[in-house]
BATI-790232 format. One line per 4 residues: number of its first residue (from 0); their letters; for each residue x, y, z of N, C-alpha, C. Coordinates in steps of 0.05 Angstrom, whole numbers, always signed. Example, Ala and Ser with C-alpha at 12.3 -4.5 7.8 and 13.67 -1.06 7.14 Angstrom:
BEGIN
0	as	+264,-114,+156,+246,-90,+156,+264,-66,+156; +257,-45,+142,+273,-21,+143,+258,+1,+157
END
This chain:
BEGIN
0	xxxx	-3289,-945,+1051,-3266,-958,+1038,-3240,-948,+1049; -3239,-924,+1052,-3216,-912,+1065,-3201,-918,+1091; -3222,-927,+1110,-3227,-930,+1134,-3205,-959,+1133; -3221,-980,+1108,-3217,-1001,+1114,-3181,-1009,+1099
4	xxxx	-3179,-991,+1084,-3158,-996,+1079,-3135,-981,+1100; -3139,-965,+1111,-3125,-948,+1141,-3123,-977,+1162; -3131,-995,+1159,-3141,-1025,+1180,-3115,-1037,+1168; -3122,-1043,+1142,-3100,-1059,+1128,-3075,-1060,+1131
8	xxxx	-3073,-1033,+1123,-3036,-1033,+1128,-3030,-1026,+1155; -3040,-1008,+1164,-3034,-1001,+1196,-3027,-1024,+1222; -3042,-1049,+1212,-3041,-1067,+1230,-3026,-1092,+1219; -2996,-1093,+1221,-2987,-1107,+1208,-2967,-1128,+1226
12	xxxx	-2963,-1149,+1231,-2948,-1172,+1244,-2928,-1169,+1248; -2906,-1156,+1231,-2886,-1148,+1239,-2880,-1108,+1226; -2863,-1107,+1244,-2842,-1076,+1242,-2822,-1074,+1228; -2811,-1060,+1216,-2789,-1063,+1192,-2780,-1041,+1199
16	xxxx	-2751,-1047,+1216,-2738,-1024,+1226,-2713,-1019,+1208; -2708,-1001,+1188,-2685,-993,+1174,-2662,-983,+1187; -2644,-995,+1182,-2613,-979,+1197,-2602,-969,+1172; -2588,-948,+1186,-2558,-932,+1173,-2545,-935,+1171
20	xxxx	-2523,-947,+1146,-2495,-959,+1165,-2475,-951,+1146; -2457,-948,+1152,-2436,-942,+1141,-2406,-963,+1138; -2390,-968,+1120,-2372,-993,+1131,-2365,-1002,+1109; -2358,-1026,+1100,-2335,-1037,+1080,-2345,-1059,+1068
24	xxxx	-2342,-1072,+1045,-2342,-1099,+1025,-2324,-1117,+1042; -2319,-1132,+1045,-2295,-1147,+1039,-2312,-1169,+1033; -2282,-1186,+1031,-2294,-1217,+1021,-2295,-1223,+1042; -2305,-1242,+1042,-2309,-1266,+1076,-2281,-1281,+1079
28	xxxx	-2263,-1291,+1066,-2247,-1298,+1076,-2227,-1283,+1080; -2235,-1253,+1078,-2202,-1235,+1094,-2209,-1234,+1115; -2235,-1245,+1126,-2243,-1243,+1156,-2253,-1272,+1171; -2237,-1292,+1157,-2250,-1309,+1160,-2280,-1324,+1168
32	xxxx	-2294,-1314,+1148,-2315,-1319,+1152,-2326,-1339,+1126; -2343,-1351,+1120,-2340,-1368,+1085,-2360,-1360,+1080; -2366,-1334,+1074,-2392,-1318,+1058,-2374,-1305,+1038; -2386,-1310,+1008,-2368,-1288,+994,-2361,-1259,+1000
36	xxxx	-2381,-1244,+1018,-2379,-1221,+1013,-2394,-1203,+1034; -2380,-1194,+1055,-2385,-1189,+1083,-2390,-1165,+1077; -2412,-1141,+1091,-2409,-1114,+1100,-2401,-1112,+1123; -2380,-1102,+1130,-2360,-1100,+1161,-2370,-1067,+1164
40	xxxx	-2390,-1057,+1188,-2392,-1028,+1198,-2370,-1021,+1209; -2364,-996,+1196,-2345,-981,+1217,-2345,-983,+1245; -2370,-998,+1262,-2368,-1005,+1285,-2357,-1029,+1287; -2340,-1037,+1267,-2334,-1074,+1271,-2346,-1101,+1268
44	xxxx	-2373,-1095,+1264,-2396,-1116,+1264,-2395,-1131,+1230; -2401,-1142,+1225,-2410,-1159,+1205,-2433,-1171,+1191; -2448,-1164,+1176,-2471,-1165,+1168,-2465,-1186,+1135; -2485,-1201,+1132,-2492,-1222,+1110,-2501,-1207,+1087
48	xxxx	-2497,-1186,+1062,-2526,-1174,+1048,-2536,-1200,+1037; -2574,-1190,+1037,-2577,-1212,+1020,-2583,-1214,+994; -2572,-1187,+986,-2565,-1179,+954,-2556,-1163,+951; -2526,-1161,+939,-2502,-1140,+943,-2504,-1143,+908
52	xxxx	-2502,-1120,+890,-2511,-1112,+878,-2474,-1113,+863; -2487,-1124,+838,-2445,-1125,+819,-2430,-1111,+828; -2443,-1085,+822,-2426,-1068,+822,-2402,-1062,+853; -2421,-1072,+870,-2401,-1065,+901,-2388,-1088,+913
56	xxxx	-2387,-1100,+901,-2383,-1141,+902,-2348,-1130,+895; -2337,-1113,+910,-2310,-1106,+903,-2297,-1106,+936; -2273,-1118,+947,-2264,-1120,+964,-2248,-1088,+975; -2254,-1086,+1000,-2245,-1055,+998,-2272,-1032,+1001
60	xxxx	-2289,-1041,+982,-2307,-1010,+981,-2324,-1006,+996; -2316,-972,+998,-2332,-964,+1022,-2361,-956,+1022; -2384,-963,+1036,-2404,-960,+1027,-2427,-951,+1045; -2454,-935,+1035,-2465,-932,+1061,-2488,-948,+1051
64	xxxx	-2508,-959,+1069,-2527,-976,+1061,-2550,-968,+1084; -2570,-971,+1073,-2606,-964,+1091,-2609,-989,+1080; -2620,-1007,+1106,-2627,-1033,+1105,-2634,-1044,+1129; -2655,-1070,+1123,-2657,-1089,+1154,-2644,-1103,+1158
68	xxxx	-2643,-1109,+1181,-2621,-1114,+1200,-2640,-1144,+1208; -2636,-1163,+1191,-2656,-1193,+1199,-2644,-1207,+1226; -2661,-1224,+1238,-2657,-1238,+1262,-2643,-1269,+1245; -2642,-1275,+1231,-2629,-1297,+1212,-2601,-1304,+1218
72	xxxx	-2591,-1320,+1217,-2563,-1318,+1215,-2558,-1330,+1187; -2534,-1327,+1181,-2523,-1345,+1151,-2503,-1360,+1161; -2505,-1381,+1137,-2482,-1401,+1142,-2461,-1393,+1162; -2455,-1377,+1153,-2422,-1367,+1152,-2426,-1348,+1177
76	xxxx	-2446,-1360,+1203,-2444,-1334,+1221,-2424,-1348,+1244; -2418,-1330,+1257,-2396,-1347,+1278,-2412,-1336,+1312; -2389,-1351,+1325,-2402,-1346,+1356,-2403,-1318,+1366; -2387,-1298,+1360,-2382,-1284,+1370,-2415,-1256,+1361
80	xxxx	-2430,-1270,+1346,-2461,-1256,+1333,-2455,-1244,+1309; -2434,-1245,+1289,-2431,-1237,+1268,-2442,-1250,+1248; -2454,-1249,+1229,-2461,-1260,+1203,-2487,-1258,+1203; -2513,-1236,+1221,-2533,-1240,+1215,-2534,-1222,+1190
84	xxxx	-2552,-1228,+1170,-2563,-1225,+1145,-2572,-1197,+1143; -2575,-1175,+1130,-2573,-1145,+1124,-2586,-1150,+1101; -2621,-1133,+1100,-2632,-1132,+1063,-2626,-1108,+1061; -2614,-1101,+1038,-2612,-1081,+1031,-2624,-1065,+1015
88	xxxx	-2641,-1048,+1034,-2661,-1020,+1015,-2649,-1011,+1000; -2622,-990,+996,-2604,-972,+991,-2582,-977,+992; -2562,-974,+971,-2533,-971,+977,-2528,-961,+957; -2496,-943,+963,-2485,-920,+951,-2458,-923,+962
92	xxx	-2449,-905,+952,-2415,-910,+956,-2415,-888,+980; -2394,-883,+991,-2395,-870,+1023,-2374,-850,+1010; -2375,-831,+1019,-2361,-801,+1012,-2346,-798,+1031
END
């Protein structure tokens, strides 16, 4: 039984690679983008969450988040590769 459940999970269709990120709320239109509510990384990039939690749904706050990084885009992505979608494992406020 052990064996067979070591089969199960081990062999699975896709990889679920978690990133680190560090970076900001804003709304989508201080960056023109028409998503309510952008995570912008300190590297500049722009990520979609696809559940930003009340409490950080505040323009301005700084935050660190462990999350995937989806191949998806959202509405609101533009040409330049910004607006793919971010699930969020973890978030906390950034120190």
């Amino acid at each position: 039984m052990a064996l067979l459940s070591f089969f199960l999970f081990s062999c699975s269709d896709e990889d679920i690679y978690i990133s680190e990120l560090r970076g900001t709320i804003v709304e989508g239109a201080t960056v023109s983008l028409s998503c309510e509510y952008i995570f912008q990384t300190d590297g500049g990039r722009y990520y979609v969450p696809t559940f930003l939690p009340a409490q950080y749904k505040q323009n301005g706050a700084l935050v660190f988040i462990k999350g995937e990084i989806l191949d998806e885009l959202s509405d609101c992505a533009n040409l330049s590769g910004d607006g793919a979608f971010i699930r969020i494992e973890q978030i906390s406020t950034a120190n």
